[in-house]
N, C-alpha and C positions, 0 to 999 in steps of 0.2 A: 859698521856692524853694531848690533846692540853688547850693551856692556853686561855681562853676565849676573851681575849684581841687580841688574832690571828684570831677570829673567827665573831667577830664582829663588823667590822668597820661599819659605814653609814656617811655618804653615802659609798656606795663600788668605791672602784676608777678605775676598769678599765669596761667600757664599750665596748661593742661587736667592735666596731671598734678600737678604743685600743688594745683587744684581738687579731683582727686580723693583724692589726700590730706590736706586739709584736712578731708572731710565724711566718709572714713575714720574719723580721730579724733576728730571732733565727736558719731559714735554709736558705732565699736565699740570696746570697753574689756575689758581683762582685769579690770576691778573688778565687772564687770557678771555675769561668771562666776559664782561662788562663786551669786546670788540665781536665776539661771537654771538652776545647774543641781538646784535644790529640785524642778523638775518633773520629775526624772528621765525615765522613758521616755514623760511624755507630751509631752514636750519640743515634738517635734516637729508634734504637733496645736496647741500653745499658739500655737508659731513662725508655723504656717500663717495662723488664725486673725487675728495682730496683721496679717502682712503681708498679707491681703487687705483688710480692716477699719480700718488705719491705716495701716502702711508705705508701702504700694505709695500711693497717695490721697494723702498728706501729697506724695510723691516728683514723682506726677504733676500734683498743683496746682502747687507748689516752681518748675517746671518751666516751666509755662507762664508763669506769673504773671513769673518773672524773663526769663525770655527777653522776654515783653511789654512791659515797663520795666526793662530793663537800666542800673539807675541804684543808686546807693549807697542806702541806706536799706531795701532787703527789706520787712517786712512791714509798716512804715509808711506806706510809698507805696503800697502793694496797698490798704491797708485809706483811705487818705486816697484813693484815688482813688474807691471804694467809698461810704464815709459821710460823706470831708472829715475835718478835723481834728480834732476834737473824740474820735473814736470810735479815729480811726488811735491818738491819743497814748493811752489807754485800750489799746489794743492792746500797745503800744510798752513800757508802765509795766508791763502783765503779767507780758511777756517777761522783761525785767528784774530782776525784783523776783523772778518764780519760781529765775531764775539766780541773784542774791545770796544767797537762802534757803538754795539749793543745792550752793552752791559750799563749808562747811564740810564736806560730809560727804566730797566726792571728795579735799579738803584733808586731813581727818582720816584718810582711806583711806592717805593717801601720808602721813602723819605713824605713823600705825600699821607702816605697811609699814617705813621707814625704821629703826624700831627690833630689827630684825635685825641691826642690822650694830651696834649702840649694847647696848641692852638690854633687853631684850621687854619687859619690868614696866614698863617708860615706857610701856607704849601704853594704861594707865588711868590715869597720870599727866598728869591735867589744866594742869598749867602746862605742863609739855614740851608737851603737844599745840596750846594758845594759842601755845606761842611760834612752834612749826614754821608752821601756817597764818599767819600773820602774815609771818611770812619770806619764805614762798614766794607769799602773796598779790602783796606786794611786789616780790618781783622781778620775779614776771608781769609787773606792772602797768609794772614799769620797760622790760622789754623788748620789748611794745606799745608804747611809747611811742618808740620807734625806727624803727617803721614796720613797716609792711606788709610787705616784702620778707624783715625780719627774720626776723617773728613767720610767716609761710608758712613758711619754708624750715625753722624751728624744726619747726612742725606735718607736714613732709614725715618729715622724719627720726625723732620721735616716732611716725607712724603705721606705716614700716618696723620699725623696731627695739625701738619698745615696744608695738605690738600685732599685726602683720601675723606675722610673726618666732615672737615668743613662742607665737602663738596654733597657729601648725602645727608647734612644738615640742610645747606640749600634745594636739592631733592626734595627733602618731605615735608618740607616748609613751604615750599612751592604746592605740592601735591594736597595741604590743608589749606592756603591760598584760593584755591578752585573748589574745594569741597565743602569749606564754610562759606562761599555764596559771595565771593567776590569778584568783579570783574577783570576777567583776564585780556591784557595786552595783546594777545594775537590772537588767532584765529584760523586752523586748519584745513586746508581747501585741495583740492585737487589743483587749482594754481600754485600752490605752493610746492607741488612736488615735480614742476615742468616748468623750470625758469629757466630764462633764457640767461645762458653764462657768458655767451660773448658780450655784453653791455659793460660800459666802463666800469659804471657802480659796482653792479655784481660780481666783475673778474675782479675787480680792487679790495674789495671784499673776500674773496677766493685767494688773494696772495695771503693775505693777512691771517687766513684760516690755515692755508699749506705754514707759514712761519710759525706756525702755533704747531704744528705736526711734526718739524724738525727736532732731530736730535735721536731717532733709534739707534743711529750705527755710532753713537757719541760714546758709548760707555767700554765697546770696543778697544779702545786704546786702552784698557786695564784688564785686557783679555789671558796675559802673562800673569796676573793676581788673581783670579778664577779660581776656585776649584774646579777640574773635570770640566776646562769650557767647551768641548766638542760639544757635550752633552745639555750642559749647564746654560749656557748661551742661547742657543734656539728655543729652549722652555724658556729662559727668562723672558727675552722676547717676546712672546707668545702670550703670558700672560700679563705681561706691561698694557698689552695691547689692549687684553681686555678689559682692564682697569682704567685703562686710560677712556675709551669710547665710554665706558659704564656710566663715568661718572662725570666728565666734560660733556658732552652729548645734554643729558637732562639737567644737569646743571646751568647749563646754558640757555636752557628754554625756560628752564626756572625763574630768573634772572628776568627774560624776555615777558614772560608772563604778567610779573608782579610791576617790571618799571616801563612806561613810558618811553618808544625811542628816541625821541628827543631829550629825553631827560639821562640818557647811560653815558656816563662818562670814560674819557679815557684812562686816568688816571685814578680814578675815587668810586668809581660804578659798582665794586664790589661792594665795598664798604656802605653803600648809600640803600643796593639792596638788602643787603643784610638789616642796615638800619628798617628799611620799610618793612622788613618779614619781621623782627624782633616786633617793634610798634605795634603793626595787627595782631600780636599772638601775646600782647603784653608780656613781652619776655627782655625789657628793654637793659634789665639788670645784667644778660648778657653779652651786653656791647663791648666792654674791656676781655672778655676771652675770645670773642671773636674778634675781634682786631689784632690781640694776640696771634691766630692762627693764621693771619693775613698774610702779617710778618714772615712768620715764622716758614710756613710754606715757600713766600718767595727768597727769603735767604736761602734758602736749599737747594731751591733751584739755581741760584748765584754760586754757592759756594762748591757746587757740582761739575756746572761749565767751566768756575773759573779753571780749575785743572786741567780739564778736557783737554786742550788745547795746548797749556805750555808744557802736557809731555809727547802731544806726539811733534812739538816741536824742539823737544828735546834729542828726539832720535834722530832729526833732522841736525842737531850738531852735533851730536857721534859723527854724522855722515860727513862731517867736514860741510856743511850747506850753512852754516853761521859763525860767526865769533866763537873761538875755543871758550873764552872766558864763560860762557853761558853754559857747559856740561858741566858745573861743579851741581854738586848733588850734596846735600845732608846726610847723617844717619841714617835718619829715616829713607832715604832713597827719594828724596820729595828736590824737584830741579830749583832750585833756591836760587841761585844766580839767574833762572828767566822769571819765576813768580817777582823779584824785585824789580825787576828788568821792567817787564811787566806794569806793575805797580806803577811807577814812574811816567813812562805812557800815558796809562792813563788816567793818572793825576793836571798834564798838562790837557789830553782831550777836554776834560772835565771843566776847565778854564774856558775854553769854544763852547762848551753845552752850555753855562750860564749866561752866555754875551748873546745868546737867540733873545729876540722880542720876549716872548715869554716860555714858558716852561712847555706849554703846549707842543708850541709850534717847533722848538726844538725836538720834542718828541715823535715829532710826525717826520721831521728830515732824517732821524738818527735809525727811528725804523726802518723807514725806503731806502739806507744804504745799506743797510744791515740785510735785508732781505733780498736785495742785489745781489752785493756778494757771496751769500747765502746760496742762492740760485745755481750762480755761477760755480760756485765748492762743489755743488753737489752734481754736477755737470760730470763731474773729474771721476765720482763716485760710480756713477752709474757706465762712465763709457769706461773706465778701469775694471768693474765688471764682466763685460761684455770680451773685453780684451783678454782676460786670463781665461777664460774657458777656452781660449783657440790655440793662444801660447803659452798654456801650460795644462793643458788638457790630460796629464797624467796623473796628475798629482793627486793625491787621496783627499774627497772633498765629502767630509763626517754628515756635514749637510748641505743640499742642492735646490737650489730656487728652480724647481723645475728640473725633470729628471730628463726628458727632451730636450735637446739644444732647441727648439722653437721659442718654448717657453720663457728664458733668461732673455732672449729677443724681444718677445712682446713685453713682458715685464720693464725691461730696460728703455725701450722705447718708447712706450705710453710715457714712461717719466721722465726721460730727455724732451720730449713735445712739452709736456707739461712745463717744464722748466724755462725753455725757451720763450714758450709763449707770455708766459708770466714776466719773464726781465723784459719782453717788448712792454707788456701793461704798466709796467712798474714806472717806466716813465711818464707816466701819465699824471701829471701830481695830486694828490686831494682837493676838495674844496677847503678843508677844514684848513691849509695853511693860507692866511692871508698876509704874510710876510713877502710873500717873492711872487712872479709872475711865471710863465710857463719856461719861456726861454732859460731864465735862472735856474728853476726846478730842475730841467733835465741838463743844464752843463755841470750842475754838480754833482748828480749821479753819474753824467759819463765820464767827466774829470776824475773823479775818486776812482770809478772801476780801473781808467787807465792810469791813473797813479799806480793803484796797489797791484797791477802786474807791473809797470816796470819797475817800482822799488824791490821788487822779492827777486826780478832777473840780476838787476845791480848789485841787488846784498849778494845773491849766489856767485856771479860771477866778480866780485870783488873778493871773496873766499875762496875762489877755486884759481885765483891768480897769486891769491898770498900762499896758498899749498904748493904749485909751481915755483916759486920763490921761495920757498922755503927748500924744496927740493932739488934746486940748482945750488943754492946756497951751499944742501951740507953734501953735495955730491964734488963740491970744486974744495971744501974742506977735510 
């Protein structure tokens, strides 16, 4: 059961605009740029395609499910009320573990970034880049630990000034780009809006754009901290949504416009268009606030996930599903024994991410498992859906993905295809890694995925044998 203390705060600290800043930066990012705008002019078919197939589906389950259990925990409670426990923490450990995987490369992004203003030739210098992700991991990790109130209003301000901000800077920079008589990178065609999506390139492409989409039902697990979330929640959603396509969308063709695709990188593409739009518009004086804003957007987006995750696996040990040691909690009500926990993790991952060839190619492995995983979480989400409209079909639901049972069908189902289809491509590896060969590529994504179910069955069922031993224990006492 949740512990009362999770459920009860007042005042509640995130209000609808909070909300919708929090889920702002939990999907749109300036990092995300540079990989989006690879599709140049078909950009906008790719765009279409995620958001009917995934966005819009993940937004409107999201939606219902939290408005129907407005309780701390997100996709744990969905899925325990679905298959019970067992399935939820399997659920829960995904989530999780796709986020730790992933959280080196958007660290690396902002370690990368930062050496503009230091020395760019550090940003394939391996110790510098261990040392910065460690630094900033930590401090995350410290000022989560302060609370909720802290860590929102951090997430407000990051999604103003380091992505909303920047992103219609790039916009109209782009938009004077074209109008002062310079030549634009791409080119708008009736082939561009009828691409063929089954080809490896372009579904590989398509993963990478659905992983840029992830994260609406993420804020969910603070649904207990809401004001009025019945109400509160599906507007905020709603206008995430818009905020989000407004300004990633043309941002991104922005980007595509002004660079070269050869020339967008993964790691620095932002930063290098921004350089090219400054340069043309001699505005080159503002290079240090725009890198400023580089940062500052992607910590947010960082410091937003990292919690995400270790509280709805904190309701996961209420449940008795981990180590008791892990439900100590702060004042704050911030899970402090798993953000350490945490911490720790993935300080030693971090160890494995600098021993890759280069910093690259590390980044290209650490995506593909991450976006596996990913996959597969949200497998749990969407068939967890489908499930409680038939067994529990009574229950007062504030708001309904569709007011027909057909609806939550189709809905649900386009995005389990989607989903599926995707972890078959995802095997497929890039050309960009020239570290490993094919056979390597796919034993370590299907190694990993089968590791991280059988370690979250082990962990559970190693806690749910020590609860039987404990309870023969004081039953013979």
């Amino acid at each position: 059961m949740i512990p009362q203390k999770l459920v009860s705060q007042t005042p509640k600290p995130l209000t609808i605009f909070k909300l919708v800043m929090m889920t702002v930066i939990a999907i749109d990012s300036l990092k995300n740029l540079p990989a989006n705008a690879q599709y140049g002019s078909s950009l906008l078919f790719f765009y279409f395609i995620a958001a009917i197939t995934f966005f819009i589906p993940s937004a409107l389950v999201a939606a219902e499910l939290a408005t129907t259990w407005p309780e701390t925990g997100g996709i744990y409670v969905w899925v325990r009320e679905a298959f019970g426990k067992r399935t939820a923490f399997l659920a829960v450990w995904m989530q999780w573990l796709f986020m730790v995987i992933w959280y080196p490369t958007i660290l690396s992004f902002i370690a990368v970034t930062a050496t503009y203003f230091i020395y760019p030739e550090l940003a394939v210098n391996k110790s510098y880049v261990l040392t910065t992700i460690l630094a900033i991991f930590w401090l995350a990790t410290f000022l989560n630990c302060k609370g909720l109130k802290i860590s929102s209003f951090i997430g407000a301000i990051s999604a103003i000034f380091g992505v909303i901000v920047p992103m219609i800077f790039i916009i109209i920079l782009g938009i004077f780009w074209i109008y002062s008589g310079h030549n634009s990178q791409i080119h708008f065609s009736i082939d561009s809006f009828t691409v063929n999506l089954f080809t490896t390139d372009n579904f590989r492409l398509f993963i990478t754009l659905l992983f840029s989409l992830m994260g609406m039902e993420m804020i969910a697990v603070h649904a207990a901290d809401v004001k009025n979330p019945q109400k509160n929640y599906p507007r905020a959603l709603i206008a995430a949504m818009i905020i989000i396509l407004l300004t990633a969308i043309p941002a991104s063709l922005a980007i595509a416009v002004v660079i070269p695709n050869k020339q967008i990188g993964l790691t620095s593409g932002v930063v290098e268009g921004f350089m090219i739009f400054l340069t043309a518009f001699h505005l080159s004086w503002l290079k240090f606030f725009v890198i400023v804003a580089v940062i500052i957007g992607c910590f947010g987006i960082f410091l937003t996930w990292l919690l995400a995750a270790v509280r709805c696996l904190l309701i996961a040990a209420y449940d008795k599903s981990l180590p008791q040691f892990l439900i100590k909690t702060n004042q704050s009500n911030m899970p402090v024994a798993l953000l350490i926990t945490q911490g720790i993790i993935f300080s030693l991952l971090c160890i494995a991410f600098v021993m890759m060839p280069s910093v690259n190619s590390a980044f290209w492995l650490l995506t593909a498992a991450s976006s596996q995983l990913a996959l597969i979480y949200y497998l749990f989400l969407f068939i967890a859906a489908l499930r409680l409209r038939y067994k529990k079909p009574d229950i007062v639901r504030p708001f309904r993905a569709g007011r027909h049972p057909s609806i939550i069908w189709i809905v649900c189902l386009v995005a389990i295809a989607t989903c599926i289809i995707s972890i078959g491509f995802g095997f497929l590896p890039p050309p960009e890694i020239s570290c490993c060969n094919v056979a390597w590529y796919e034993i370590f994504l299907g190694g990993l995925i089968v590791a991280s179910i059988s370690g979250a069955l082990i962990i559970y069922y190693l806690c749910q044998s020590n609860i039987k031993k404990n309870s023969v224990y004081e039953t013979i006492n």
